[in-house]
VOPAGU-2260 file (C-alpha; in pm, 1 decimal, decimal comma):
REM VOPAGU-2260
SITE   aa  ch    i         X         Y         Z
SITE  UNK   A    0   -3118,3    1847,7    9341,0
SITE  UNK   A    1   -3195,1    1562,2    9579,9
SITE  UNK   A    2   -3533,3    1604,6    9516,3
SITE  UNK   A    3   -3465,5    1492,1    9150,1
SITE  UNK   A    4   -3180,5    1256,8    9196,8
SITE  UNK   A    5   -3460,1    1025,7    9369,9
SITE  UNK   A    6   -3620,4     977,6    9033,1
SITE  UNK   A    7   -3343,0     833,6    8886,3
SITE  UNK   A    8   -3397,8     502,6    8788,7
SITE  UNK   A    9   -3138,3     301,2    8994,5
SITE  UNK   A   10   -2759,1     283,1    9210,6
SITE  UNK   A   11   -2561,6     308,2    8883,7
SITE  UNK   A   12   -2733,7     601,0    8726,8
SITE  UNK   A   13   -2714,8     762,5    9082,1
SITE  UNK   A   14   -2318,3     696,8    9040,3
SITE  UNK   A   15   -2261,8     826,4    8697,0
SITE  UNK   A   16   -2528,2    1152,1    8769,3
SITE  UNK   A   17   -2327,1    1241,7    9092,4
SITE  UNK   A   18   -1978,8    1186,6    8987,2
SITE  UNK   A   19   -2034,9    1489,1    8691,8
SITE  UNK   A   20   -1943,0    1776,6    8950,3
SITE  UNK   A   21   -1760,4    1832,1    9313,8
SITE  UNK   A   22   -2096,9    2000,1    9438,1
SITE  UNK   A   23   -2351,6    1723,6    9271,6
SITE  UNK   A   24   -2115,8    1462,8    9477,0
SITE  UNK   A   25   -2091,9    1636,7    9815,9
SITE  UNK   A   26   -2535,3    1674,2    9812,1
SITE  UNK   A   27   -2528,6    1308,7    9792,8
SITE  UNK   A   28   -2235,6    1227,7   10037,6
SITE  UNK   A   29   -2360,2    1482,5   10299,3
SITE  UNK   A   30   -2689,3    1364,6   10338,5
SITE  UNK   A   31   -2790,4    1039,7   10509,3
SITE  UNK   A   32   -3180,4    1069,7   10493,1
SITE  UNK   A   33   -3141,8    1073,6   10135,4
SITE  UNK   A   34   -2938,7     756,3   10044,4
SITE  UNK   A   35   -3178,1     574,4   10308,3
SITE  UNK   A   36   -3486,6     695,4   10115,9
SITE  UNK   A   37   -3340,2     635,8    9777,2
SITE  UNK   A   38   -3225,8     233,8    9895,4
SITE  UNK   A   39   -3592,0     202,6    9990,1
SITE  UNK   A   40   -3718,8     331,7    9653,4
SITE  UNK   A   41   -3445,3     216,7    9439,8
SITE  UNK   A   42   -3302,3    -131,6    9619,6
SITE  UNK   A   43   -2966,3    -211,3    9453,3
SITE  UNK   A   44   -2952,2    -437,2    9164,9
SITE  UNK   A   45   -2854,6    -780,2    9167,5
SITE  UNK   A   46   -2554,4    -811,7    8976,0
SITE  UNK   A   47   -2515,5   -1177,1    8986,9
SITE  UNK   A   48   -2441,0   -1527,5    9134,3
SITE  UNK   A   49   -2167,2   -1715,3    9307,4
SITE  UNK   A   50   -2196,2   -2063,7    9262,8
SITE  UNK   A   51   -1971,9   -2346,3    9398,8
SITE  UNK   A   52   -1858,6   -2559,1    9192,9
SITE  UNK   A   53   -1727,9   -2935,8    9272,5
SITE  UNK   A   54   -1367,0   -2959,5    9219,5
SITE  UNK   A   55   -1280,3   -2599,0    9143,2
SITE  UNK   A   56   -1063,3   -2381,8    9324,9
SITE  UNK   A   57   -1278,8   -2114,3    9319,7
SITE  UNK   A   58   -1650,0   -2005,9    9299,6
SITE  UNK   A   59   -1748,9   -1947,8    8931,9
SITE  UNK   A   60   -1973,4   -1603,4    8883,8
SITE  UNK   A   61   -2255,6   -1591,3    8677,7
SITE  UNK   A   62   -2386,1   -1239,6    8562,1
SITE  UNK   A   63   -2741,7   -1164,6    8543,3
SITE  UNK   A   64   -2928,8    -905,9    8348,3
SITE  UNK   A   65   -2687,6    -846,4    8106,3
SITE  UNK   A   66   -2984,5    -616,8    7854,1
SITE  UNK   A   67   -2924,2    -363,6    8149,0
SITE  UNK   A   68   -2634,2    -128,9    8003,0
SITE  UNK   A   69   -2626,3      40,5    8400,8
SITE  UNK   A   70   -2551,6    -332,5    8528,7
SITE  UNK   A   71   -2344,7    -391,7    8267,0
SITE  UNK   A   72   -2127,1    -103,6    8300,6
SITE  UNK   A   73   -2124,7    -196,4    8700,1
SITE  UNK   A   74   -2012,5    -550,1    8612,6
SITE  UNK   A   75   -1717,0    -430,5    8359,3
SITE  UNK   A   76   -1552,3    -238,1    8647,2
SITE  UNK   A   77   -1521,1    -493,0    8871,2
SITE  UNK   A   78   -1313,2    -814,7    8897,4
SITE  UNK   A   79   -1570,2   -1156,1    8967,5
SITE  UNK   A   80   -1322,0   -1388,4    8824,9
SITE  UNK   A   81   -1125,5   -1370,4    9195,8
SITE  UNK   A   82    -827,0   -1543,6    9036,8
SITE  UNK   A   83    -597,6   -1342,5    9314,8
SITE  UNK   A   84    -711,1   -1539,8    9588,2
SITE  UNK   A   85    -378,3   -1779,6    9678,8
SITE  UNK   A   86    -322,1   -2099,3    9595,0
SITE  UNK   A   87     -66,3   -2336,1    9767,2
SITE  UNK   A   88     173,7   -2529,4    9503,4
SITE  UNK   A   89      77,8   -2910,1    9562,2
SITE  UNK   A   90    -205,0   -2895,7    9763,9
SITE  UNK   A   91    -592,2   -2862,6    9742,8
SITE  UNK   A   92    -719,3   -2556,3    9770,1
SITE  UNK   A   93   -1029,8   -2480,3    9747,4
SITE  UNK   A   94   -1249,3   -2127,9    9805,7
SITE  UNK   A   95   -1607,1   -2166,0    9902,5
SITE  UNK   A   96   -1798,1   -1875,0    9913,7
SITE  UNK   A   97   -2003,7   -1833,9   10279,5
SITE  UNK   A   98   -2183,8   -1451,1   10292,3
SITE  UNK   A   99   -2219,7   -1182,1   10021,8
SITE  UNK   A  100   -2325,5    -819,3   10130,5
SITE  UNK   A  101   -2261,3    -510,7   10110,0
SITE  UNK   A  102   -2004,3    -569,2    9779,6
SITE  UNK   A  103   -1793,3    -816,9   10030,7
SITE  UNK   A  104   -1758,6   -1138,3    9919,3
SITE  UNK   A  105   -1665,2   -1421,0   10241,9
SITE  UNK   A  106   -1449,4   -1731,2   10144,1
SITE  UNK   A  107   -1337,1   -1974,6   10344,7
SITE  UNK   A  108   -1009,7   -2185,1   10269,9
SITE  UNK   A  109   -1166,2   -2573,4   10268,4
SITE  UNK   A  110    -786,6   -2663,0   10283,4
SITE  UNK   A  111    -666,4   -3070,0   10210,8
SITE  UNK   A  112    -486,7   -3048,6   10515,7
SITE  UNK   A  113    -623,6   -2898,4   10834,7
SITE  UNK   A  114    -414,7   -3022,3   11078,0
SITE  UNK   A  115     -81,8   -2866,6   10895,0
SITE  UNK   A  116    -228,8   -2543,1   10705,5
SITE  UNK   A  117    -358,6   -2284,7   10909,8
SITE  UNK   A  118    -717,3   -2219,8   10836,3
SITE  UNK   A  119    -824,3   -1909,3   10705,0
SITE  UNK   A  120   -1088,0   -1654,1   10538,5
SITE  UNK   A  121   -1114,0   -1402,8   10212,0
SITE  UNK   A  122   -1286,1   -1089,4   10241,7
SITE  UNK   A  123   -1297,9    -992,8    9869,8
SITE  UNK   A  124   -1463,5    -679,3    9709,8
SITE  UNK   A  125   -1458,3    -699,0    9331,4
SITE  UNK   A  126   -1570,2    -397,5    9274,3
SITE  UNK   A  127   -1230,1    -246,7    9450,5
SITE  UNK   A  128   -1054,3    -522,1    9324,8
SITE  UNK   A  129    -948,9    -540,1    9753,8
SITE  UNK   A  130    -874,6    -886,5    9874,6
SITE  UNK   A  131    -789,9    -930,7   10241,4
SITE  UNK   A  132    -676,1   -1294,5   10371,2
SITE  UNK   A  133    -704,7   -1321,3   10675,8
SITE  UNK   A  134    -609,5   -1643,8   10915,2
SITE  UNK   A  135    -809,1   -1755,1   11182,6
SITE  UNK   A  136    -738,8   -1716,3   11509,7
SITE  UNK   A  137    -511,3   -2001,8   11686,8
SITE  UNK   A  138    -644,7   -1962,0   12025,8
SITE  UNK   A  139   -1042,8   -2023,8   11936,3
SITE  UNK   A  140   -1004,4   -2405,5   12019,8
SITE  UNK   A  141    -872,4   -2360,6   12366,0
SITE  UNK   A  142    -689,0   -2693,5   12376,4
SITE  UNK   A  143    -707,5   -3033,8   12172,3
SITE  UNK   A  144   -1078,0   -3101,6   12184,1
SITE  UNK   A  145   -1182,9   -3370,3   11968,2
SITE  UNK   A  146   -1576,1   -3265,8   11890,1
SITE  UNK   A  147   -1428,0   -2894,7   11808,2
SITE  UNK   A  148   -1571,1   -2781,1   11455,3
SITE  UNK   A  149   -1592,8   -2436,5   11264,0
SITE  UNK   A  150   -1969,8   -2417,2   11221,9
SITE  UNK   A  151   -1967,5   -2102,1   10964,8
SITE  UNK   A  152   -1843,8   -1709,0   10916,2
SITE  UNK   A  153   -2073,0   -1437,4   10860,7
SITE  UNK   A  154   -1974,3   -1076,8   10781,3
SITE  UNK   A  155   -2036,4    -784,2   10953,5
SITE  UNK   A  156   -2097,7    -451,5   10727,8
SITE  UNK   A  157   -2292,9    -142,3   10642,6
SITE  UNK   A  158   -2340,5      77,3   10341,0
SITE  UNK   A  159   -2281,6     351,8   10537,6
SITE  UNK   A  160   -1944,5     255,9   10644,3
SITE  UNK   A  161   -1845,2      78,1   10318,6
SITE  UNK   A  162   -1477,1      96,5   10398,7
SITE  UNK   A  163   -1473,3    -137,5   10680,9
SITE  UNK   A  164   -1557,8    -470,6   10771,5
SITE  UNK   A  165   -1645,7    -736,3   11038,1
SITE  UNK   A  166   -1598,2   -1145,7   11051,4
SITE  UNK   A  167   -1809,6   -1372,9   11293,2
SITE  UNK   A  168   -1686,2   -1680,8   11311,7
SITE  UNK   A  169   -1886,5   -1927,1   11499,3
SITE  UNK   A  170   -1751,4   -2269,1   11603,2
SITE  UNK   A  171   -1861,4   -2518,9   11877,7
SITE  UNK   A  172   -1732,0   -2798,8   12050,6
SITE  UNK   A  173   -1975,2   -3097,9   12190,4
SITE  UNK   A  174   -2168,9   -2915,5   12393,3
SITE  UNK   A  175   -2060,2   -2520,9   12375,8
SITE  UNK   A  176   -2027,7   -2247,6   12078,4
SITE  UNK   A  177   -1855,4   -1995,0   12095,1
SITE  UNK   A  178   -1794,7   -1640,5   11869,5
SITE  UNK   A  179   -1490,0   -1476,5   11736,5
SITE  UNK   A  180   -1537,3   -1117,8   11586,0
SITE  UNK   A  181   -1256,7    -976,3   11351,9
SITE  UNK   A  182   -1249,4    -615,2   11274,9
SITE  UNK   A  183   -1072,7    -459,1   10946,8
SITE  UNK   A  184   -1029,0    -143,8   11208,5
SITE  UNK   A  185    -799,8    -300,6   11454,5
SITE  UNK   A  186    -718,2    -647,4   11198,2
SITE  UNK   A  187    -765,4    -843,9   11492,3
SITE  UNK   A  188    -994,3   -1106,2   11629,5
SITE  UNK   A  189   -1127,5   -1131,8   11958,1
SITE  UNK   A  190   -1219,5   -1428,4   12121,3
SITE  UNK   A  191   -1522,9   -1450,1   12364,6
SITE  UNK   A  192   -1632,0   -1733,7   12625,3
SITE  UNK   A  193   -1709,9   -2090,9   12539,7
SITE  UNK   A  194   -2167,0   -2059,0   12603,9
SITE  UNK   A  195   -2282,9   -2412,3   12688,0
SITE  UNK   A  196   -2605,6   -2503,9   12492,0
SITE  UNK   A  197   -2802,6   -2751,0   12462,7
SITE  UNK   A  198   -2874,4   -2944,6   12125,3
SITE  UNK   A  199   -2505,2   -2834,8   11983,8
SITE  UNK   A  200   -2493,9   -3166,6   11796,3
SITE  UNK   A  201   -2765,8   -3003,5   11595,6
SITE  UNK   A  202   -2644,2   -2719,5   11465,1
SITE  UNK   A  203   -2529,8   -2788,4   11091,4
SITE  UNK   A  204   -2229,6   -2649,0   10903,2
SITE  UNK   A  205   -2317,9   -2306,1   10757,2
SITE  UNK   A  206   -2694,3   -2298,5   10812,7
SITE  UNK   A  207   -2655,8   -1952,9   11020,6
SITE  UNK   A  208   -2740,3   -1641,0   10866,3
SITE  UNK   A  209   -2671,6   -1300,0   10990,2
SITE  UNK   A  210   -3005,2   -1068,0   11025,4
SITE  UNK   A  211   -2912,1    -693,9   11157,2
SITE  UNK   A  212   -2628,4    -776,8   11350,7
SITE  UNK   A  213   -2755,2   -1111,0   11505,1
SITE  UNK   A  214   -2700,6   -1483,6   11378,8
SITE  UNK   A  215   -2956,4   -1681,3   11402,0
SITE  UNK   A  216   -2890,2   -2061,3   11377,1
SITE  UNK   A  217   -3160,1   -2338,8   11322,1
SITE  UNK   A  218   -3125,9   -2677,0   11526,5
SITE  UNK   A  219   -3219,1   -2964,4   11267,3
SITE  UNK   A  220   -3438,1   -3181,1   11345,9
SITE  UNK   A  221   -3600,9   -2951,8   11591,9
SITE  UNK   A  222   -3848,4   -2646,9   11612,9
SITE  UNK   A  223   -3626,8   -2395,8   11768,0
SITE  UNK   A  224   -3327,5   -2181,1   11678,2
SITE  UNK   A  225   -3065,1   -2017,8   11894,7
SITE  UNK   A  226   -3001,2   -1582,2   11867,9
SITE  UNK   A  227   -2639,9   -1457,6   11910,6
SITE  UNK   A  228   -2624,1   -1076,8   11918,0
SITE  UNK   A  229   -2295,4    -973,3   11793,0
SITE  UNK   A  230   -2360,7    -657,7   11957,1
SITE  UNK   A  231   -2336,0    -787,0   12353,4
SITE  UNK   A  232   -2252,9   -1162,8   12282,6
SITE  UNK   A  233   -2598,5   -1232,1   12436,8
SITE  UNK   A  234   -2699,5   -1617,9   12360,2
SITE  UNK   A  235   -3052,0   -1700,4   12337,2
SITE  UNK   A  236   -3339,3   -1961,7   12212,5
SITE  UNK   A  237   -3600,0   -1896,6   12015,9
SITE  UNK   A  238   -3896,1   -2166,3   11966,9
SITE  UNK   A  239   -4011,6   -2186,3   11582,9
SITE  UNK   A  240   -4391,8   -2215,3   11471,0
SITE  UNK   A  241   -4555,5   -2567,7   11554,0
SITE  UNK   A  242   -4538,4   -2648,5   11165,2
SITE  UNK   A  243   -4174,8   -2624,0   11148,6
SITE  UNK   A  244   -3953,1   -2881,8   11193,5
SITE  UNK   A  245   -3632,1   -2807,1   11020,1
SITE  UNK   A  246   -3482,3   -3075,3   10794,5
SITE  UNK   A  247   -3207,6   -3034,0   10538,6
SITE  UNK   A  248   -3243,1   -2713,6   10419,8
SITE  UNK   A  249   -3611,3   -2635,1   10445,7
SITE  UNK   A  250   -3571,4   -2327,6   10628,7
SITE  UNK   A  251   -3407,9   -2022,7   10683,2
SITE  UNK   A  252   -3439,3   -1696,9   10826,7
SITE  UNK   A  253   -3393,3   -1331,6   10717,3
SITE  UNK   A  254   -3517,3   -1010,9   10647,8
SITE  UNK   A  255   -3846,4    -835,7   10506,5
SITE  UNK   A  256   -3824,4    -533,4   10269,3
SITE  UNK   A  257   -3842,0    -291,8   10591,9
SITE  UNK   A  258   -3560,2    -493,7   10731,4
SITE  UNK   A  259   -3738,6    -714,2   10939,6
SITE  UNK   A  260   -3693,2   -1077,8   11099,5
SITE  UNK   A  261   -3828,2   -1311,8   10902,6
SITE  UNK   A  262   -3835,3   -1674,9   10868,7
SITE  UNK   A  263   -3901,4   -1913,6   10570,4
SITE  UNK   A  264   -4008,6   -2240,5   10541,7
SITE  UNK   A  265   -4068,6   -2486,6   10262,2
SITE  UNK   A  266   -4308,0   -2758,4   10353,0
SITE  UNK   A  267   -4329,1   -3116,4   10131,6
SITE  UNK   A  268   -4631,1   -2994,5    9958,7
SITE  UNK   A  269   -4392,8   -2757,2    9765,0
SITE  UNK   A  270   -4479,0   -2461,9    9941,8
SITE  UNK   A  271   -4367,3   -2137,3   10113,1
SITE  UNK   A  272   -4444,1   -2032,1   10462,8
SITE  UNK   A  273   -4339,4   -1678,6   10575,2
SITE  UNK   A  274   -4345,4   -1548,6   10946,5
SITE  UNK   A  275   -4272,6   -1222,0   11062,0
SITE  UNK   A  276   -4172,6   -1137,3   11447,3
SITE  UNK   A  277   -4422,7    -925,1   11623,8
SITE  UNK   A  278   -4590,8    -903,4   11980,8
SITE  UNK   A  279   -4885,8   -1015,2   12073,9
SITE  UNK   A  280   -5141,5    -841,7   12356,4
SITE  UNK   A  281   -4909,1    -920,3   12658,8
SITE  UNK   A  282   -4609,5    -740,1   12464,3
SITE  UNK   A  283   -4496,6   -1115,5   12419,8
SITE  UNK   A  284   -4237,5   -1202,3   12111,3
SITE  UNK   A  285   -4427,7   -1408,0   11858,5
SITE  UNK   A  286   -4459,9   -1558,3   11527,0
SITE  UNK   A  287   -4698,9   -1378,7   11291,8
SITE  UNK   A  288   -4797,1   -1554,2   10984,5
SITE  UNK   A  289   -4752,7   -1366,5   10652,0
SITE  UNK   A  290   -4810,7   -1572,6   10360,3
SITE  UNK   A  291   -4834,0   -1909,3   10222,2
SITE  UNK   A  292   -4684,2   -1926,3    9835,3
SITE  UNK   A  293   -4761,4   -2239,5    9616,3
SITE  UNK   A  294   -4457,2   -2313,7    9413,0
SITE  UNK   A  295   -4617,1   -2538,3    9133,8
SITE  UNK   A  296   -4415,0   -2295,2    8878,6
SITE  UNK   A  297   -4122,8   -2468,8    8977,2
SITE  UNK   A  298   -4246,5   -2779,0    8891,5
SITE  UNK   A  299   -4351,2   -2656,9    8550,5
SITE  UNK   A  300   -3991,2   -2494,2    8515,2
SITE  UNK   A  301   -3811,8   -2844,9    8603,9
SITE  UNK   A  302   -4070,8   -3057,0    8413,3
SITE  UNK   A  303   -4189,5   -3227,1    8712,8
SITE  UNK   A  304   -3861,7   -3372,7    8767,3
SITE  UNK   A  305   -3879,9   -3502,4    9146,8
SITE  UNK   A  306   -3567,2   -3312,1    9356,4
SITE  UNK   A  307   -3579,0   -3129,7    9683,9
SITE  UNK   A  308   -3636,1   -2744,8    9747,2
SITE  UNK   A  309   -3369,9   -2580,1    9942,5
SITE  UNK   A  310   -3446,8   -2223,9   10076,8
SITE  UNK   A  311   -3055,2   -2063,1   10045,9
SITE  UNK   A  312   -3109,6   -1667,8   10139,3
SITE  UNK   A  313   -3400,4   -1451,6   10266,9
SITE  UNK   A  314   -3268,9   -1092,6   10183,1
SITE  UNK   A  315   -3453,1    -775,2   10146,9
SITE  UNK   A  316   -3779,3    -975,3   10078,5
SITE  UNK   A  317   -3652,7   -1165,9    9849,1
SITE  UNK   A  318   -3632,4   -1529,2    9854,2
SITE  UNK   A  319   -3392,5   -1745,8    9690,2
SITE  UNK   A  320   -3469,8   -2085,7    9605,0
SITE  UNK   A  321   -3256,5   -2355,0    9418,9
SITE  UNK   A  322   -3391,9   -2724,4    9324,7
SITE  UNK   A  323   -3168,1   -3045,7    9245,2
SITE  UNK   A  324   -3314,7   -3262,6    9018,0
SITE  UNK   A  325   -3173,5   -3658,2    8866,6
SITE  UNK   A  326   -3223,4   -3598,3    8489,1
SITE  UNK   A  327   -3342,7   -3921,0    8289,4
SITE  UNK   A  328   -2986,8   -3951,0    8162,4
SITE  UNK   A  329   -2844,4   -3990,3    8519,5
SITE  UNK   A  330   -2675,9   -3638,4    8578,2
SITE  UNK   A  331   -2765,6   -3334,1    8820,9
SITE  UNK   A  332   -2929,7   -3062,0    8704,5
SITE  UNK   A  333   -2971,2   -2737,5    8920,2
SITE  UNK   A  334   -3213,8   -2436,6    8876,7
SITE  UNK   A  335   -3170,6   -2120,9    9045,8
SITE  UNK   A  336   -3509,8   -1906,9    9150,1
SITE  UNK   A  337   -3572,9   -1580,8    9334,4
SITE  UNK   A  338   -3912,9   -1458,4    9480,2
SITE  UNK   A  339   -4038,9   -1161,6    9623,5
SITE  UNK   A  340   -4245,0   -1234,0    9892,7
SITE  UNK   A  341   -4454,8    -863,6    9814,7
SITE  UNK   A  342   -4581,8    -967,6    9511,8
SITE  UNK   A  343   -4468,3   -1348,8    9456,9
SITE  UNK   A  344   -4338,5   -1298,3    9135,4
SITE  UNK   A  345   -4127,0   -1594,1    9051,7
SITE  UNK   A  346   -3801,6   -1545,0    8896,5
SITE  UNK   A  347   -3540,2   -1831,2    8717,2
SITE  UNK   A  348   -3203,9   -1666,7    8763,5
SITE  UNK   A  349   -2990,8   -1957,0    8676,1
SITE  UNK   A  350   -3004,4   -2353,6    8562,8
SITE  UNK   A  351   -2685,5   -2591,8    8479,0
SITE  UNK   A  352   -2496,2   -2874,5    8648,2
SITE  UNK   A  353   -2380,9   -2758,4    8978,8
SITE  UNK   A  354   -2439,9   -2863,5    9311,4
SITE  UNK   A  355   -2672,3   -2602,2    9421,3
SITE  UNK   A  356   -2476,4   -2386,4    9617,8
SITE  UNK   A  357   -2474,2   -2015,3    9520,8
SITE  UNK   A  358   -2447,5   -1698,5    9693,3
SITE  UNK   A  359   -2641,7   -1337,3    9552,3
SITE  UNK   A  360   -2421,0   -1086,8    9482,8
SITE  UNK   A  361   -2597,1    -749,5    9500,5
SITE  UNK   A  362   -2434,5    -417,9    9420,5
SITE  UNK   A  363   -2319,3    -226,4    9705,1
SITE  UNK   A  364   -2326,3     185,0    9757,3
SITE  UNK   A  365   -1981,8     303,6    9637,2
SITE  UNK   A  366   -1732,3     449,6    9946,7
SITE  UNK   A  367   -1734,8     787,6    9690,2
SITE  UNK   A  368   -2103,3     845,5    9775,6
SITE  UNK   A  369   -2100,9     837,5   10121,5
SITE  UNK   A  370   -1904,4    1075,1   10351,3
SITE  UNK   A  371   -2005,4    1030,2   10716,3
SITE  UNK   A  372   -1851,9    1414,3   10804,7
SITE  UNK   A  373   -2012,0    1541,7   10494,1
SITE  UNK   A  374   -1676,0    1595,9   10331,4
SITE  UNK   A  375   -1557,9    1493,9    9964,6
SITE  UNK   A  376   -1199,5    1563,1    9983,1
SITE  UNK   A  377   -1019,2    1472,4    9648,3
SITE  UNK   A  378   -1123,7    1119,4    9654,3
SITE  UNK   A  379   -1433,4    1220,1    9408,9
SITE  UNK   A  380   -1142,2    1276,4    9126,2
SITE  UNK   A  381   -1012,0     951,7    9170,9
SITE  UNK   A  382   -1334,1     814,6    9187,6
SITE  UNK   A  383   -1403,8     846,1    8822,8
């Protein structure tokens, strides 16, 4: 049964073929080997995009391949409009979206007034309909410090354990970060030591991303980025290739189709450089070169309008790209790309007038197919 429930063509045709019986559901949710092999054959689709929008309260969501009935059916069940997310009378709220993964959407509250609101996050699963809010935690600044800033949040999840979650929240001072780790298990955060650095200046306002339960953060400016394991809190610096010097948001780092460490960078001749982590002779860490993509489809795609190229995520081997462009009328215009790095086919997800920030929003493995003691209880009847 396995054996053909492999050759189906994707997630959502898994979902509809193992929901028919008790004893179709409980192959699926007993075995773990299997849903590993069939997310390497079958990687889940992409349902859509979050984008930020100037001004609005919250993200907007854009649906994508909308000729696929399986997505489409995925996208009717779930709620992308967020509209429950709260909203104080008389002030400014605003929602801006920071990770995406696993079906977890991560907010954070940009509120109008930080010194008399509490700060706080949104862990929101659409496809549940779930949304968890979720303050931050009072004791992270340890005193009045005037340099003290929230640098981003990053969440921690698995497929395998879709019912549960994890928040990093990194923040830093003027010369020290430090973590906070929420848990949905316990619903509290816990706060670990102020870690001097140096360069903290450099670190930028959500250019972290989170790559198998590490954040990796670039310095701008520089040719190096600094490694916190999430895991044992362990702080260290990495050095980046000799071409890279990180500007804007030229670079970012993430993960290969096998899952691993990667890092991207788009140089000013409007092209991609990829890097993979490997060892050298000596068993030393080291940067091994991959590929080098030209990106003059892009420039055919915006009509050679002149804008910057921002690298935004580096997930699964995919890359997404977004450009900003000054039309001749005098407005912004925004285009959307992915790319997989395996065969550099270039993809235009979305183009409009935004400001170029926008989070992937890929489907996640349902809690009904997985069953860690190889149980399926009655859940699987109110799973339909």
């Amino acid at each position: 049964l396995l054996e053909i429930f492999l050759r189906l063509p994707n997630l959502p045709a898994l979902v509809r073929a193992a929901l028919t019986c008790r004893s179709w559901l409980g192959a699926v949710r007993s075995s773990r080997p299997f849903r590993r092999l069939f997310r390497a054959l079958h990687p889940p689709p992409l349902l859509g995009l979050f984008l930020n929008i100037d001004g609005a309260a919250t993200p907007s969501f854009v649906p994508l391949r909308r000729s696929d009935p399986e997505v489409t059916a995925a996208l009717r069940r779930g709620h992308f409009f967020l509209t429950s997310l709260p909203a104080k009378a008389g002030t400014l709220t605003t929602w801006g979206v920071m990770d995406c993964r696993h079906g977890y959407i991560l907010l954070w509250n940009k509120l109008d007034r930080p010194s008399v609101d509490k700060p706080s996050v949104a862990v929101v699963n659409p496809m549940t309909w779930a949304v968890d809010i979720i303050p931050l935690p009072g004791n992270v600044k340890a005193g009045k410090r005037r340099n003290f800033a929230f640098l981003g949040f990053h969440l921690l999840c698995s497929d395998e354990k879709p019912s549960s979650f994890g928040v990093v929240c990194v923040c830093g001072d003027k010369l020290r970060v430090r973590l906070a780790v929420f848990s949905s298990e316990t619903w509290d955060w816990v706060v670990h030591p102020w870690v001097e650095i140096d360069g903290r200046k450099n670190l930028k306002f959500g250019s972290g991303t989170m790559v198998d339960g590490s954040v990796y953060w670039p310095f701008h400016g520089e040719g190096r980025m600094i490694r916190i394991d999430t895991a044992t809190m362990d702080i260290t610096s990495v050095d980046l290739p000799s071409q890279v010097t990180v500007e804007g948001c030229n670079f970012m780092a993430g993960e290969t189709k096998d899952a691993q460490l990667c890092i991207v960078y788009a140089s000013d001749d409007f092209a991609l450089h990829v890097w993979t982590r490997g060892v050298d002779s000596d068993g030393i860490e080291i940067w091994v070169p991959q590929k080098t993509i030209g990106l003059s489809e892009i420039d055919r795609i915006t009509m050679d309008l002149e804008g910057d190229l921002e690298v935004v995520q580096v997930r699964s081997g995919c890359v997404y790209l977004s450009t900003t462009c000054m039309t001749p009328v005098g407005t912004f215009r925004c285009w959307f790309f992915s790319l997989s790095v395996e065969t550099m086919e270039l993809e235009l997800l979305v183009e409009g007038c935004f400001d170029g920030g926008a989070c992937p929003y890929i489907m996640a493995w349902p809690p009904c197919l997985v069953g860690d003691d190889g149980s399926i209880g009655h859940e699987a009847e109110g799973s339909h």
